[in-house]
N, CA and C atoms as an extended XYZ file, in Angstrom:
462
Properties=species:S:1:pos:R:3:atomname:S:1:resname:S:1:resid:I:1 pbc="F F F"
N        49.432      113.292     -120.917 N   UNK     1
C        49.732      112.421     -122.032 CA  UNK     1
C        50.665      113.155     -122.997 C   UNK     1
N        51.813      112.483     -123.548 N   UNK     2
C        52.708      113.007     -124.252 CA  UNK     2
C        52.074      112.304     -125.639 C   UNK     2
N        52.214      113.153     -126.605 N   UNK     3
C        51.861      112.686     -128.263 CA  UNK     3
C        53.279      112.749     -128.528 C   UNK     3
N        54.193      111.891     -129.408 N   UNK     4
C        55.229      111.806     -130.453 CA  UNK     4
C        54.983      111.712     -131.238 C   UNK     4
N        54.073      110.749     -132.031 N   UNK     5
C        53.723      110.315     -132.941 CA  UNK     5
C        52.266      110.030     -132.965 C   UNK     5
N        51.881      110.178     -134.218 N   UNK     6
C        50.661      110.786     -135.013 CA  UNK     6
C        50.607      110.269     -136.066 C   UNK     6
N        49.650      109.481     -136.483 N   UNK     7
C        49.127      108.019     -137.422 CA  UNK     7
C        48.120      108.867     -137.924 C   UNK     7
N        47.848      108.732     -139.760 N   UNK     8
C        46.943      109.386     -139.996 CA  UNK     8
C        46.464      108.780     -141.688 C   UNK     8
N        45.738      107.798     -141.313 N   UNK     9
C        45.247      106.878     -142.540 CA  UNK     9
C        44.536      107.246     -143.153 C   UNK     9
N        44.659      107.243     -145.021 N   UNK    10
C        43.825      107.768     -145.295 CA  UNK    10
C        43.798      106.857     -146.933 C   UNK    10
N        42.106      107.268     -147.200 N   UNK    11
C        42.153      106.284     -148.805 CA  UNK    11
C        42.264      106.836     -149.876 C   UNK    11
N        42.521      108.658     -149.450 N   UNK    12
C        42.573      109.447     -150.766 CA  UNK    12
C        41.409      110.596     -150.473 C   UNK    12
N        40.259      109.489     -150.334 N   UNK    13
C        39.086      110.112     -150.472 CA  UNK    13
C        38.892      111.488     -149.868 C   UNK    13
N        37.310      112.433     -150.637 N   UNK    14
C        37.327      113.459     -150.016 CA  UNK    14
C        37.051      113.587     -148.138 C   UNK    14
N        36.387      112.563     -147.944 N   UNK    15
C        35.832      112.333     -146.727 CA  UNK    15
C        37.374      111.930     -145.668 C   UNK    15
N        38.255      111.469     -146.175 N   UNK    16
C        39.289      111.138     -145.327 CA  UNK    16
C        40.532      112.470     -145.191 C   UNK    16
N        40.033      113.304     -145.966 N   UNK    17
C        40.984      114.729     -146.192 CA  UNK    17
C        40.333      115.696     -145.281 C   UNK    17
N        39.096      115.811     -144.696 N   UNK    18
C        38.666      116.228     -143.819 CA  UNK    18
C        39.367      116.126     -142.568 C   UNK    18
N        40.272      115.426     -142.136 N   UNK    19
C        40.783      114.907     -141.241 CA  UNK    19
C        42.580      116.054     -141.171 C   UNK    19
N        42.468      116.192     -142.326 N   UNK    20
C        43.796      116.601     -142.328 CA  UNK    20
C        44.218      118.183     -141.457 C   UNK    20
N        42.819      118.924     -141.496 N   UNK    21
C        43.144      120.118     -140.683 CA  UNK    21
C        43.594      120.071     -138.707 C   UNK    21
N        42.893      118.704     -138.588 N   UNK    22
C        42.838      118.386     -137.271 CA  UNK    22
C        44.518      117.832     -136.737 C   UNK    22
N        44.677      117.128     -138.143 N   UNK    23
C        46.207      116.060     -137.528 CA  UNK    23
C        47.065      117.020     -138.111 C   UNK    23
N        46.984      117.640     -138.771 N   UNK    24
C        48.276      118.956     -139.307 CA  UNK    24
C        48.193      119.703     -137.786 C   UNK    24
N        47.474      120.351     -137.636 N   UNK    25
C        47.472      121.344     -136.062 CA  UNK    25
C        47.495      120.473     -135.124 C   UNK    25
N        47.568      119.284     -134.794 N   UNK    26
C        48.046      118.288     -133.692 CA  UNK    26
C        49.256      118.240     -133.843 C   UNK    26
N        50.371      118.440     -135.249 N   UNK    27
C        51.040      117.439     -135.007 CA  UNK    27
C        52.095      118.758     -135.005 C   UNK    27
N        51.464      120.097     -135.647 N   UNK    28
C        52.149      121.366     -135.042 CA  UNK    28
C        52.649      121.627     -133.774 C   UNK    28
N        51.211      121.393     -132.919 N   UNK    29
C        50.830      121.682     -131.562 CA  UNK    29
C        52.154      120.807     -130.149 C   UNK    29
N        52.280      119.651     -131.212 N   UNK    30
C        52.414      119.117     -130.126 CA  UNK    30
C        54.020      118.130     -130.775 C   UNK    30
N        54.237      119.280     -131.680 N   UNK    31
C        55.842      118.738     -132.788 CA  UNK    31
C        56.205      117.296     -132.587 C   UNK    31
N        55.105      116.862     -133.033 N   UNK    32
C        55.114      115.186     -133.181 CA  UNK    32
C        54.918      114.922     -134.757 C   UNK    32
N        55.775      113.404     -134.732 N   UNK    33
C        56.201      113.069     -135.823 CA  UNK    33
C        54.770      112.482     -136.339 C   UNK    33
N        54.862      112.782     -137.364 N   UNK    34
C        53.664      112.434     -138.630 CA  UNK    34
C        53.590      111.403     -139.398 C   UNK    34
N        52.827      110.168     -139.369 N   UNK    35
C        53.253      109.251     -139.944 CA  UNK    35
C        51.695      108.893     -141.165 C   UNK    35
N        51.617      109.313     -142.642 N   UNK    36
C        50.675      109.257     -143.351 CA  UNK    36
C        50.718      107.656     -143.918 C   UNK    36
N        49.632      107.037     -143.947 N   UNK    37
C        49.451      105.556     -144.289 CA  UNK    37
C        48.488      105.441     -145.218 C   UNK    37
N        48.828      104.697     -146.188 N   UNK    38
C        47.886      104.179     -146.957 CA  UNK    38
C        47.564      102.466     -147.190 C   UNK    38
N        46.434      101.732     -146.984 N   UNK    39
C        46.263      100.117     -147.233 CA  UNK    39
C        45.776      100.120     -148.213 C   UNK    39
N        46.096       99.404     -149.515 N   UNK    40
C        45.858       98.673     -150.342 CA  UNK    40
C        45.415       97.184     -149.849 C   UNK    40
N        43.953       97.436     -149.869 N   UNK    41
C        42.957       96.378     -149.391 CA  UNK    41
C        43.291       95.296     -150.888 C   UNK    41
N        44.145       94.219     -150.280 N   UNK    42
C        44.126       92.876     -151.177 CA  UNK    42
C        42.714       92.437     -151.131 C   UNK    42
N        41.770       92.493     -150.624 N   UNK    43
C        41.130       91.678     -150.827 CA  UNK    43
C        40.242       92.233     -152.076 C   UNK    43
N        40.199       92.989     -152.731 N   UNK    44
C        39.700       93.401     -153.670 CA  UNK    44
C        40.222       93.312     -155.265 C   UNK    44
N        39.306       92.851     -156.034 N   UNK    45
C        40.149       92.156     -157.630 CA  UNK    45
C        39.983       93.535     -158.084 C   UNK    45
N        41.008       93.559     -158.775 N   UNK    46
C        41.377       94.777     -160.106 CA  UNK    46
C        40.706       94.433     -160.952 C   UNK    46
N        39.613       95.153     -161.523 N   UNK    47
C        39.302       94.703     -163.155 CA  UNK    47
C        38.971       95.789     -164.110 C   UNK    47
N        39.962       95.268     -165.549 N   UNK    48
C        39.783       95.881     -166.367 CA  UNK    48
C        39.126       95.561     -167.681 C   UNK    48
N        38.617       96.426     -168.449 N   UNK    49
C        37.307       96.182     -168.795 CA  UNK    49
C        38.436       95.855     -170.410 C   UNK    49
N        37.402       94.833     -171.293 N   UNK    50
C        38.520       94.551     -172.679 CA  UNK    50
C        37.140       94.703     -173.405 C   UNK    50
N        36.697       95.826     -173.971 N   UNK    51
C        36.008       96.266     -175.010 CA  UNK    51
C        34.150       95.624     -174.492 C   UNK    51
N        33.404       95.101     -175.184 N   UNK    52
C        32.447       94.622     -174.723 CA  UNK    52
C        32.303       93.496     -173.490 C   UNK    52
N        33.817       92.742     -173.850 N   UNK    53
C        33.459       91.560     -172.901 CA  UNK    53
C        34.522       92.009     -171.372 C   UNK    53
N        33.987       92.471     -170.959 N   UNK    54
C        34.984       92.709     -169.580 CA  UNK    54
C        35.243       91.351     -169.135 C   UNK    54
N        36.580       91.428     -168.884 N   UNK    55
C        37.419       90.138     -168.338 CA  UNK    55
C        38.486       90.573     -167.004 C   UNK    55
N        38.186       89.524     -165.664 N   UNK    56
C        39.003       90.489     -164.589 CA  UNK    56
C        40.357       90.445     -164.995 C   UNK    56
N        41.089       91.028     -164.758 N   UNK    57
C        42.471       90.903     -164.676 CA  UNK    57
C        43.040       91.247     -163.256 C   UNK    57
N        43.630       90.471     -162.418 N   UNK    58
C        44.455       90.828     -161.677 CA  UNK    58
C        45.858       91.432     -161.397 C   UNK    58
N        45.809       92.479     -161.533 N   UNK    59
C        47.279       93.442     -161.524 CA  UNK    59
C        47.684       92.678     -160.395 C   UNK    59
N        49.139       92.838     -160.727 N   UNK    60
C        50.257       92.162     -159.636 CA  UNK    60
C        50.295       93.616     -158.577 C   UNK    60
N        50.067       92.661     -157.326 N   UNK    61
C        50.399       93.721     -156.029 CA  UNK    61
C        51.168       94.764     -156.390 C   UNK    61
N        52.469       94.658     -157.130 N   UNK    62
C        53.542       95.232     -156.869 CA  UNK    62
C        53.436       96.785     -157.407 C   UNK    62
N        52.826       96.261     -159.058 N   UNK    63
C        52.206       97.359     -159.272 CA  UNK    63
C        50.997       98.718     -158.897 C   UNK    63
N        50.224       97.514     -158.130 N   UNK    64
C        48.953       98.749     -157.542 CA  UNK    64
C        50.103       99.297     -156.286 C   UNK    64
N        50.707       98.710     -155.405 N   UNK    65
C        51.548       98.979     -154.373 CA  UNK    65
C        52.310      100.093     -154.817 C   UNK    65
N        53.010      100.140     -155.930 N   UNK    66
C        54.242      101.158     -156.304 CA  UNK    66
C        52.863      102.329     -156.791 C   UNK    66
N        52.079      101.883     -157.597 N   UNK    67
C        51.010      103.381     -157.597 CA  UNK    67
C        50.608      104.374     -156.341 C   UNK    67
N        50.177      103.438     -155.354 N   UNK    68
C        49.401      103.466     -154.311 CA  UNK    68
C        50.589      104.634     -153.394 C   UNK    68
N        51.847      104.087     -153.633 N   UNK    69
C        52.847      105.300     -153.143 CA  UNK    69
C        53.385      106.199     -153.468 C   UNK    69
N        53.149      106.060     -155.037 N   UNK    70
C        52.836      107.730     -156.078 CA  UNK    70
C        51.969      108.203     -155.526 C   UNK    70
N        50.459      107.713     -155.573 N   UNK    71
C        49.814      108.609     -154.939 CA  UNK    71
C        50.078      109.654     -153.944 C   UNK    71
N        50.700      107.972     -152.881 N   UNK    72
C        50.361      108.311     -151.245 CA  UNK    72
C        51.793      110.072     -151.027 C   UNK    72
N        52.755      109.992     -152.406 N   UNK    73
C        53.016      110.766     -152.109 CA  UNK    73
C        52.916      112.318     -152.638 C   UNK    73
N        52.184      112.475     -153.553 N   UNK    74
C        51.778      113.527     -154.124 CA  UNK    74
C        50.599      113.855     -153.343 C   UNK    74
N        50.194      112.828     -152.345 N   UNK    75
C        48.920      113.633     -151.553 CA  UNK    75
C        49.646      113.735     -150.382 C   UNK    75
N        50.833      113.698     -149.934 N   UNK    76
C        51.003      114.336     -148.963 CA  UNK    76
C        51.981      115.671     -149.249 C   UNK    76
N        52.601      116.107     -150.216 N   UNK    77
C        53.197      116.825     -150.935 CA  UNK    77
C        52.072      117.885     -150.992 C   UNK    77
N        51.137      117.758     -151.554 N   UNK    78
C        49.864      118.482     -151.606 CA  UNK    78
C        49.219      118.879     -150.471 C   UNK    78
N        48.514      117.692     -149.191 N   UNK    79
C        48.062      118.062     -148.132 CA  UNK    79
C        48.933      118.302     -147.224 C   UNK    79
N        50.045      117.461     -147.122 N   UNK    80
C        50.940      117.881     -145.804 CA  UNK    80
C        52.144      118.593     -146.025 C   UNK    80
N        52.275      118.947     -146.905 N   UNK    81
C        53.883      119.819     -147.186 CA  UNK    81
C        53.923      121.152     -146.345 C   UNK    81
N        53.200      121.018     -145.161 N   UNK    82
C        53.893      122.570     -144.402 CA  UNK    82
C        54.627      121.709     -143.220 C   UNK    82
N        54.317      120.039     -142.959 N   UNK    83
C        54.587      119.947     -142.185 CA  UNK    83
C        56.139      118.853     -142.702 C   UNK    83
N        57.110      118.847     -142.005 N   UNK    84
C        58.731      118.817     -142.289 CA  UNK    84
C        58.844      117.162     -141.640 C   UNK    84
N        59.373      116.008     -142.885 N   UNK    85
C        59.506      114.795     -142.423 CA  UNK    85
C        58.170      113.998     -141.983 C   UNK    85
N        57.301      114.031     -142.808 N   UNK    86
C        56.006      113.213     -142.964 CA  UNK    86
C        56.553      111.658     -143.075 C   UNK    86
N        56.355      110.431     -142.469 N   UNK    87
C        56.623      109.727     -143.197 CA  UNK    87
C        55.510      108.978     -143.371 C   UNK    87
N        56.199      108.315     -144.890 N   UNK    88
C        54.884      107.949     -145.888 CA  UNK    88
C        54.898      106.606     -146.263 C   UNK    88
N        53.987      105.616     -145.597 N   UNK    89
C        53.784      104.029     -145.796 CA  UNK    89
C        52.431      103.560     -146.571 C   UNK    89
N        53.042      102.566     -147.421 N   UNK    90
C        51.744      102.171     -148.102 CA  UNK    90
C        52.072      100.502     -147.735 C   UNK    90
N        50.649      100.023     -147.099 N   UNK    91
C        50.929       98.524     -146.613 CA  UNK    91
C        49.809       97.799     -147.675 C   UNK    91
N        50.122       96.433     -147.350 N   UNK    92
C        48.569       95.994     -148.122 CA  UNK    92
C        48.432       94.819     -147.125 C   UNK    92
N        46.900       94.680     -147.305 N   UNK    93
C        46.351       93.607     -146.326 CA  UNK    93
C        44.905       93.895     -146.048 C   UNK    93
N        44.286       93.654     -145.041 N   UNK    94
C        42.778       94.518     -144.625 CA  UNK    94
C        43.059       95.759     -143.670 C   UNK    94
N        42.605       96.786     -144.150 N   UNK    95
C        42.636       97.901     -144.002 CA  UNK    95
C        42.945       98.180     -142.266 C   UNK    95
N        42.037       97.849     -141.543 N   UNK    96
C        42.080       98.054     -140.618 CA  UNK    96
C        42.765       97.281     -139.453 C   UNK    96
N        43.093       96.170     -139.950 N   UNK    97
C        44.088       95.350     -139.461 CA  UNK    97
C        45.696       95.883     -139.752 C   UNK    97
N        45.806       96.247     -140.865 N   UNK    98
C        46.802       96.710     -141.274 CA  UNK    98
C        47.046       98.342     -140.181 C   UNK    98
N        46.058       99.057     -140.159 N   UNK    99
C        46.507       99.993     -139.272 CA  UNK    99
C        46.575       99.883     -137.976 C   UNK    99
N        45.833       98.990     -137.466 N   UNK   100
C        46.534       98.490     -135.882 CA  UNK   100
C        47.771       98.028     -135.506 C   UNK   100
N        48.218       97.061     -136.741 N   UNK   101
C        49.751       96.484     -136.626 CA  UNK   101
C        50.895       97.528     -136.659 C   UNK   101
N        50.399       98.850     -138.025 N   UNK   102
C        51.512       99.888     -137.654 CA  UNK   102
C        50.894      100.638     -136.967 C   UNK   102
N        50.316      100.838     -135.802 N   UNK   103
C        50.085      102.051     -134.716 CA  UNK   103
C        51.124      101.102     -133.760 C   UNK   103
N        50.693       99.868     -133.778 N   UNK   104
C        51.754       99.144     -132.630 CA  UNK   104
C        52.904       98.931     -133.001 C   UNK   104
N        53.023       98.687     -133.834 N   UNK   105
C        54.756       98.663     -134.380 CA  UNK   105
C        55.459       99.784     -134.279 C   UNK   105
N        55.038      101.024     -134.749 N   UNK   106
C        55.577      102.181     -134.441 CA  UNK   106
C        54.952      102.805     -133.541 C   UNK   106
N        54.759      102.279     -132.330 N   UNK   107
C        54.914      103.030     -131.334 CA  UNK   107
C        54.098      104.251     -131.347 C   UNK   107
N        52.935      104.403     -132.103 N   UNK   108
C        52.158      105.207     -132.338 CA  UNK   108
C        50.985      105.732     -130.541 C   UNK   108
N        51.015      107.143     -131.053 N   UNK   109
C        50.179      107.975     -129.808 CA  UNK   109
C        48.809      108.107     -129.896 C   UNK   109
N        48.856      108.675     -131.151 N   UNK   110
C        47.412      109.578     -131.617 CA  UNK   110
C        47.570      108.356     -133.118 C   UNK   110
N        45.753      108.398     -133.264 N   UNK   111
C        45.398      108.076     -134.661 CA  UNK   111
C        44.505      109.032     -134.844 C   UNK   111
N        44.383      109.645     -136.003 N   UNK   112
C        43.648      110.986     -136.373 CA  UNK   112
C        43.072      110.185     -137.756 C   UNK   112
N        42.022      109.713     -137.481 N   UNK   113
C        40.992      108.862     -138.725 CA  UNK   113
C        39.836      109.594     -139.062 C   UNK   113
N        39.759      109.726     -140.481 N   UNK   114
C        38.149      110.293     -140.798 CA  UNK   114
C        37.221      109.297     -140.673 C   UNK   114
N        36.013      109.521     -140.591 N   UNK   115
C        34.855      108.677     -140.843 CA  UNK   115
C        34.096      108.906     -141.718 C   UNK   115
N        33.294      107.662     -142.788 N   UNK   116
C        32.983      107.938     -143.850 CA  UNK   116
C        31.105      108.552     -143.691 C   UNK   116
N        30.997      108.495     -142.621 N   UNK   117
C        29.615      108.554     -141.698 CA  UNK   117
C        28.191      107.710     -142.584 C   UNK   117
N        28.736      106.029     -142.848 N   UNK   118
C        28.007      105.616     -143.371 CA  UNK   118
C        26.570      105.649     -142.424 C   UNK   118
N        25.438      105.074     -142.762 N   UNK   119
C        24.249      104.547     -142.447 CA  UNK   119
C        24.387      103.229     -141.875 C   UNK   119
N        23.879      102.878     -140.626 N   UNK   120
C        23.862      101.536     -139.844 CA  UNK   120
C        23.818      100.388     -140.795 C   UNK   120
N        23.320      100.535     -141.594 N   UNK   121
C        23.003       98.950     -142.712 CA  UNK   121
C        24.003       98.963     -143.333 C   UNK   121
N        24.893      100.476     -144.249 N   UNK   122
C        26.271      100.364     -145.310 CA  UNK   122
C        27.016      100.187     -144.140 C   UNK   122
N        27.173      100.440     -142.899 N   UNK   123
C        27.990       99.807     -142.216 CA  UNK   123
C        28.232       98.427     -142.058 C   UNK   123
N        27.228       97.771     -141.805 N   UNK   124
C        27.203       96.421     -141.879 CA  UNK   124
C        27.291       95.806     -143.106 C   UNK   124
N        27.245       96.244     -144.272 N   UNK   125
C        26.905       95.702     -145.230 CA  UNK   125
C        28.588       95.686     -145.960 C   UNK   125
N        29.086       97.188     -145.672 N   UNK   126
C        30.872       97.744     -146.061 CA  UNK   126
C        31.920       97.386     -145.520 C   UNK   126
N        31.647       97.521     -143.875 N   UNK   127
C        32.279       96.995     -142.778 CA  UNK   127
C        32.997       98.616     -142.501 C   UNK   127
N        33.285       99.111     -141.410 N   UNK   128
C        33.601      100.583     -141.198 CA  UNK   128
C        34.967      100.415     -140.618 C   UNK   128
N        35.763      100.759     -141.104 N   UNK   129
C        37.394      100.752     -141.134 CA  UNK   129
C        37.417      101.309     -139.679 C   UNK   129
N        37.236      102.571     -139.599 N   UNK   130
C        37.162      103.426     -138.924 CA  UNK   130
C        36.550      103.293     -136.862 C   UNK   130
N        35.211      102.125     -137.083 N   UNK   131
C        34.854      101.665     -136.051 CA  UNK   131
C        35.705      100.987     -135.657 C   UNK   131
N        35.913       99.583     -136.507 N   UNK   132
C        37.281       98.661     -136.276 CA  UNK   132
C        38.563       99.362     -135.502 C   UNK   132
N        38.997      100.752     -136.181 N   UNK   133
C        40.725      100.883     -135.839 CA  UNK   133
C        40.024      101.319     -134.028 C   UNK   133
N        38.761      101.913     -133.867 N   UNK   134
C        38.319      102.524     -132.443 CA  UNK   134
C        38.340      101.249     -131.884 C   UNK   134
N        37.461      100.349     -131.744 N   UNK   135
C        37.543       99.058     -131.295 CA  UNK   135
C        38.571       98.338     -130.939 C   UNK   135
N        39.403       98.589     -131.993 N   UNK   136
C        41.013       97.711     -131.550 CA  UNK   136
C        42.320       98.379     -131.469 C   UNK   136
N        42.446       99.689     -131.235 N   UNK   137
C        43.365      100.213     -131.505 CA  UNK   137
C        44.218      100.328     -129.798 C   UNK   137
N        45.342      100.308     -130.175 N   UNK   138
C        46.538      100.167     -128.752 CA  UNK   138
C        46.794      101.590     -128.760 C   UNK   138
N        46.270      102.901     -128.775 N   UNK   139
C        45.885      103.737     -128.091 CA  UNK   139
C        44.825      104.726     -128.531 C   UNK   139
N        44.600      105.838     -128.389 N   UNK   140
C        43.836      106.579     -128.458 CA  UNK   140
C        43.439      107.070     -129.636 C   UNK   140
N        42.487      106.996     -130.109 N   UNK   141
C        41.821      107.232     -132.001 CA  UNK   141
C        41.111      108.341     -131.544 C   UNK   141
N        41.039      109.521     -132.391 N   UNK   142
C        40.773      110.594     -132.639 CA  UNK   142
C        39.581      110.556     -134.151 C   UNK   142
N        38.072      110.668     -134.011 N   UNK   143
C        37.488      110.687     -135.531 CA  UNK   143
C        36.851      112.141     -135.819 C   UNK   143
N        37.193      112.090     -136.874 N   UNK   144
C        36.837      113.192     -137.541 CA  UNK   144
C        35.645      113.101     -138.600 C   UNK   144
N        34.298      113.706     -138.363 N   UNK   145
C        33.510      113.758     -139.519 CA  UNK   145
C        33.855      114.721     -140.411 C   UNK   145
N        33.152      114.304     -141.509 N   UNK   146
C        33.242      114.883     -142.869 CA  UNK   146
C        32.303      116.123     -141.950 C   UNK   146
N        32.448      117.958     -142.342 N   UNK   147
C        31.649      118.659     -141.620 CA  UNK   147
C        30.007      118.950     -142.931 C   UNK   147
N        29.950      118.258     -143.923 N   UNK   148
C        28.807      118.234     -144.617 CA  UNK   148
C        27.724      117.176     -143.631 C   UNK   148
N        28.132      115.815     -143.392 N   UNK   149
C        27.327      114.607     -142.659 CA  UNK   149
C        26.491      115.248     -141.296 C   UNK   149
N        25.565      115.135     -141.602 N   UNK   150
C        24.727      115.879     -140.415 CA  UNK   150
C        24.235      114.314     -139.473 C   UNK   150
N        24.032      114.701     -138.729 N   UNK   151
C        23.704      113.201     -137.257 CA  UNK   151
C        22.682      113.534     -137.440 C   UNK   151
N        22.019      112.279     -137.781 N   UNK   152
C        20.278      112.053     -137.592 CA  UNK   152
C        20.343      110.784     -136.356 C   UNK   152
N        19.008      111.493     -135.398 N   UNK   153
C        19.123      110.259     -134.752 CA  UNK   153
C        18.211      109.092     -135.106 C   UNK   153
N        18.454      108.135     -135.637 N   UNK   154
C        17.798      107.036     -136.031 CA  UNK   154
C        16.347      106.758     -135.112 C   UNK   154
């Protein structure tokens, strides 16, 4: 199996940065192009709080979108800057739908995903990004636990 490309979604979080030692030395290993993603899950309301009476407000996409790629790029500046020509997408839609469409669109090899190692019920209850991209993904997903999450067997 040839790797080129190397998909590596992440929400910021500490649990999804765990991931990064694995897809940095993959993508060394095997001088494949790096592609860091971030989804801005629409389905979730923005709200900001107006003194006692919190009232939602919905920020316009455009704005959480243009944040979401400040972020997305000061965290790869930070986590990935040893590695040369990262490229850096921020989509919006449902998370995990959104990363199947760009693994297939770009022609993607490897997905290098953390897992948040919820509990069987916050799974069902959160929905697990992470199971989803394994379940549906057009090639090979790679997961990474957080190395604190210890496996209990239920």
């Amino acid at each position: 199996m040839e790797i080129k490309k190397i998909l590596y979604p992440t929400d910021f979080s500490e649990h999804s940065q765990c991931a990064i030692p694995m897809v940095t030395k993959l993508a060394e290993q095997f001088d494949a192009e790096l592609h860091c993603l971030h989804v801005v899950d629409k389905a979730y309301q923005y709200w900001l709080g107006a003194g006692e009476a919190s009232v939602p407000v919905v920020m316009p996409i455009e704005d959480v979108t243009e944040s979401a790629q400040e972020q997305l790029d000061r965290f790869a500046a930070e986590h990935l800057g040893g590695i040369s020509g990262v490229v850096k997408t921020v989509l919006t839609g449902r998370p995990f739908v959104e990363i199947i469409k760009y693994a297939r669109d770009s022609e993607i090899d490897l997905i290098v995903i953390a897992t948040h190692g919820h509990g069987a019920l916050a799974s069902v209850l959160l929905g697990n990004v992470t199971e989803k991209v394994v379940r549906k993904s057009p090639c090979p997903v790679l997961t990474v636990r957080h190395p604190e999450h210890k496996f209990e067997i239920p």
